[in-house]
N, C-alpha and C positions, 0 to 999 in steps of 0.2 A: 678234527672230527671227521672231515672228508675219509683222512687216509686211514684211519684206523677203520671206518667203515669198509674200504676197500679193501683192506686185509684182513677182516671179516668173512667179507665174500670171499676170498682166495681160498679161505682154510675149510669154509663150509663146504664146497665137494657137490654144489646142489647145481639142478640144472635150471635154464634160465626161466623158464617155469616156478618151477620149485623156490627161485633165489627171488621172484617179483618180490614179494611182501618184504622180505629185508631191504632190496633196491628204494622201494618208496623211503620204507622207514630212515633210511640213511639219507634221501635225499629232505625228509622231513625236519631229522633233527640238525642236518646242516645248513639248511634255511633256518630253521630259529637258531642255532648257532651263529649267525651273521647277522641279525636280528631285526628278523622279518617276522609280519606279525601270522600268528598262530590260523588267521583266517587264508592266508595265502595259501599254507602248507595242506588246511583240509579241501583244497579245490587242485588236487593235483593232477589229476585227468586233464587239469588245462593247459592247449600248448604254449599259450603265452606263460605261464609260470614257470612251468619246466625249462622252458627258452632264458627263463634269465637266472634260472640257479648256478651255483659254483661248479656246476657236470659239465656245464657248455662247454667251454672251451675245448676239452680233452678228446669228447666224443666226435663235433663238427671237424678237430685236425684231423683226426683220425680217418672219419667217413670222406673228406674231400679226397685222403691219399688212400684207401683201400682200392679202388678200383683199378689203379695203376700199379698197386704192389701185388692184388692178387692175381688180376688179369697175366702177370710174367710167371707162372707156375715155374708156379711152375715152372704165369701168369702166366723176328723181331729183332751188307757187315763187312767192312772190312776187314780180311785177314789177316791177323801181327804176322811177317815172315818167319821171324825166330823162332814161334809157338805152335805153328797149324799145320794141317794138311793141305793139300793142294784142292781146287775145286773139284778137280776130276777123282780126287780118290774120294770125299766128300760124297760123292754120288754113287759110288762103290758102297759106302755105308746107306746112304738113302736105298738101297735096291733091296736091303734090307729089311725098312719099315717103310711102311705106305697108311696115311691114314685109312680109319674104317668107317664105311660110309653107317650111319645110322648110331653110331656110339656117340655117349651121353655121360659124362662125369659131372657129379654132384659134391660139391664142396660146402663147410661150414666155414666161413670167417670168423674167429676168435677175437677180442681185445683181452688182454691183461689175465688169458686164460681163465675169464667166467663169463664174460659178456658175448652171445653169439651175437657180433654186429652187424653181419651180413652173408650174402648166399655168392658164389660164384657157379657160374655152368660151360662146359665148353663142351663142345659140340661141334662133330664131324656131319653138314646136313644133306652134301651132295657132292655127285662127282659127275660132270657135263662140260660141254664146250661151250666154255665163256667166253663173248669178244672174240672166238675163233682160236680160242687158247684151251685143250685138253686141262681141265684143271680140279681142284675140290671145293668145296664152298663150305668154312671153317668158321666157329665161331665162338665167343666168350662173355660171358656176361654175369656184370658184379652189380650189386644191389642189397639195399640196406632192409633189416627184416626186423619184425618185432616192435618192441618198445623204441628202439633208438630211430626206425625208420617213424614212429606215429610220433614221439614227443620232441627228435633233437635234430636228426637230418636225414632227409629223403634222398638216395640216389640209387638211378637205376642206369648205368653203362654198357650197352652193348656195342661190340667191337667185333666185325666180318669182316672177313681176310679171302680173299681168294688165292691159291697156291696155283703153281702150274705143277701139275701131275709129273712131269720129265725131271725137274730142280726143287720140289718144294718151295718154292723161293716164288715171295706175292706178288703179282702183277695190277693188283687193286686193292684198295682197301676203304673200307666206311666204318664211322662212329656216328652213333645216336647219343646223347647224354642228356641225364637229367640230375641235378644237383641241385637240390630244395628248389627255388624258382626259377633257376637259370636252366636254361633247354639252348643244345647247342648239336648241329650235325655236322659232320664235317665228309671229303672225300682225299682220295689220292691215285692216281694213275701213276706205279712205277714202271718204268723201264729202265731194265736191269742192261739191256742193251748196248743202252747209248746213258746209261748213267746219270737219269733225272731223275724227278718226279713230282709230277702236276697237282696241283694243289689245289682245293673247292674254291681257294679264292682267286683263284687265276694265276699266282706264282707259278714260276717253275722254278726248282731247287738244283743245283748237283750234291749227285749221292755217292758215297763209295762202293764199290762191288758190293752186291750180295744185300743189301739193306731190307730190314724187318722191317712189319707194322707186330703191334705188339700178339694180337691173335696170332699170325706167322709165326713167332718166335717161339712160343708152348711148342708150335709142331718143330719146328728147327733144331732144339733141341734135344726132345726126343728121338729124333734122327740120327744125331750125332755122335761120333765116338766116345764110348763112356767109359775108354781103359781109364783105370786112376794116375792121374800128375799128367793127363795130356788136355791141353786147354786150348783154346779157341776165343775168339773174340768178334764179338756180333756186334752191328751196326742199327739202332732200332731206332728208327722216324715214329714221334708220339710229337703232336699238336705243332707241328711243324720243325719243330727239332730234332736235331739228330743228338744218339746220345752212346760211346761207345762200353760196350759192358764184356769182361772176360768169364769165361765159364770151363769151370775146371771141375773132374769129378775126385772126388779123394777117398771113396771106401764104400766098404760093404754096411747097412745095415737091416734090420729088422724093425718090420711097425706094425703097429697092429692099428686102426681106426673103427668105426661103426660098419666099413662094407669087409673088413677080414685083415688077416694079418699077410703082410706082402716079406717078401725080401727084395729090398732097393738098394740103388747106389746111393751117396750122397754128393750132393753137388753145390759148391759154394759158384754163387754168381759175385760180380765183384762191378762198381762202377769203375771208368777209367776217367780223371777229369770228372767233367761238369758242374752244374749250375746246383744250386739248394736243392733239386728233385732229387739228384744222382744219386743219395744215399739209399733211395727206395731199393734200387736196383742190387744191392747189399743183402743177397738171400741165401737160405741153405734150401736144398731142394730135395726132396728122394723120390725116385722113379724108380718103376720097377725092374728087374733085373731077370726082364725077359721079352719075346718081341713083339709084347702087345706098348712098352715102354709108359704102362701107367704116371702120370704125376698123384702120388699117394698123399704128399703133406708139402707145406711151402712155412719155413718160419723166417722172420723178419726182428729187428730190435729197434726200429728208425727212435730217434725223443722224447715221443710222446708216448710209448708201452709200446712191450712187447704183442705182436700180430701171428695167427696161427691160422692155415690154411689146410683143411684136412678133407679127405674126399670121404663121403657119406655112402653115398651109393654111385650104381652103374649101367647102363643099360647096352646091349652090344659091344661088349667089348671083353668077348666069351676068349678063355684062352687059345693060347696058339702058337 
């Protein structure tokens, strides 16, 4: 019952507005399909109800891993020698692109290609001396909208990166999260230097050159040489882990979204190693194919459905 419900919704075309009164209704008749009594299903505005139907599981995997899939646009390193350029021609590209200060990208989160499950935003908010460091002050944030954030799972992640203006490469980093009842802040002091990085709980780490927080890494790659079949491999520290991810671009394409139709590269990201998360890191990406270096859509397949990251609108970030 679930699934044909589901492929229901895929073939309707409707937006998620538009598709509520079916969503209930499929959630109605799959609760008395499991055979729950008929009084349950007319009190559905409840969140304890909603909470124990057969949707749960799919939607909460989902919302606990969007923040980290959408955050890597785009949503953040040691260099493979075989594969990369050297640091210093690396900054030959960076002299390139420079973030802009006051620009604003707006993105829809997708599940399963009909469920908007969430919003991402990233945001260039300033460029000043930090800690004594010329730098920008970057930022990204995912959050659950809608029905899924009122009846299945609340999260709202924001993730500030400070870059230095000379390397693009973050000297600080902070996360706020919030994940249904769990509220969690964290911090990081890297120094790229001397190859650590200070931890809110008082650890210190060693890091490989060049190592991302995950906001850092959207800008890093935009940066980066985006001839097709030349790849790179980036080092990204997320919740105290390091996790290594290769990023190659492999073509031309065309896309249209809700803010215009672009011409972008396409870019598969690829995990190297790692733990259960590493799969997130398994993205296609398109940026644009000019030197404002838009991230225009992010798609993902992780287990649990296909995940779609599309940019809506924009503010400052006029051509050039």
């Amino acid at each position: 019952m679930l699934r044909a419900c589901l492929n229901k919704l895929r073939r309707s075309d409707l937006s998620i507005v538009a598709a509520e009164p079916l969503i209930r209704s499929c959630v109605a008749a799959t609760s008395q399909s499991s055979g729950r009594s008929s009084g349950a299903t007319d009190n559905i505005n409840n969140i304890e109800t909603i909470d124990r139907s057969p949707l749960q599981g799919l939607p909460k995997q989902l919302l606990r891993k969007i923040p980290i899939a959408a955050a890597i646009i785009a949503l953040s390193l040691s260099i493979a020698p075989a594969q990369t350029r050297s640091i210093k021609a690396d900054r030959a590209v960076w002299s390139k692109y420079l973030p802009t200060v006051g620009e604003r990208l707006n993105y829809d989160v997708s599940w399963s290609d009909f469920i908007v499950a969430g919003e991402l935003t990233i945001e260039t908010k300033d460029r000043r001396s930090f800690d004594g460091v010329d730098g920008f002050h970057v930022s990204a944030q995912a959050q659950s909208v809608g029905m899924v954030s009122a009846f299945v799972y609340k999260v709202n992640d924001i993730y500030e990166s400070f870059l230095s203006a000379a390397t693009l490469q973050p000297f600080r980093a902070e996360k706020n999260s919030r994940r249904g009842k769990k509220r969690e802040q964290a911090s990081v002091i890297i120094d790229q230097q001397h190859r650590t990085a200070r931890l809110s709980d008082g650890r210190t780490i060693e890091i490989p050159p060049d190592t991302y927080d995950l906001a850092g890494l959207v800008f890093a790659i935009r940066a980066m040489d985006l001839t097709a079949g030349k790849a790179r491999v980036f080092n990204v520290l997320e919740e105290g882990k390091l996790y290594k991810i290769s990023v190659e671009a492999e073509g031309s394409e065309k896309v249209t979204t809700r803010a215009g139709t672009f011409d972008t590269i396409r870019i598969a990201t690829r995990a190297i190693g790692g733990g259960s998360d590493s799969n997130l890191y398994n993205l296609k990406m398109r940026i644009t194919n000019d030197a404002r270096r838009l991230p225009v859509e992010i798609t993902a397949e992780p287990k649990w459905g296909s995940v779609r990251v599309r940019l809506t609108s924009m503010t400052g970030a006029n051509k050039r």
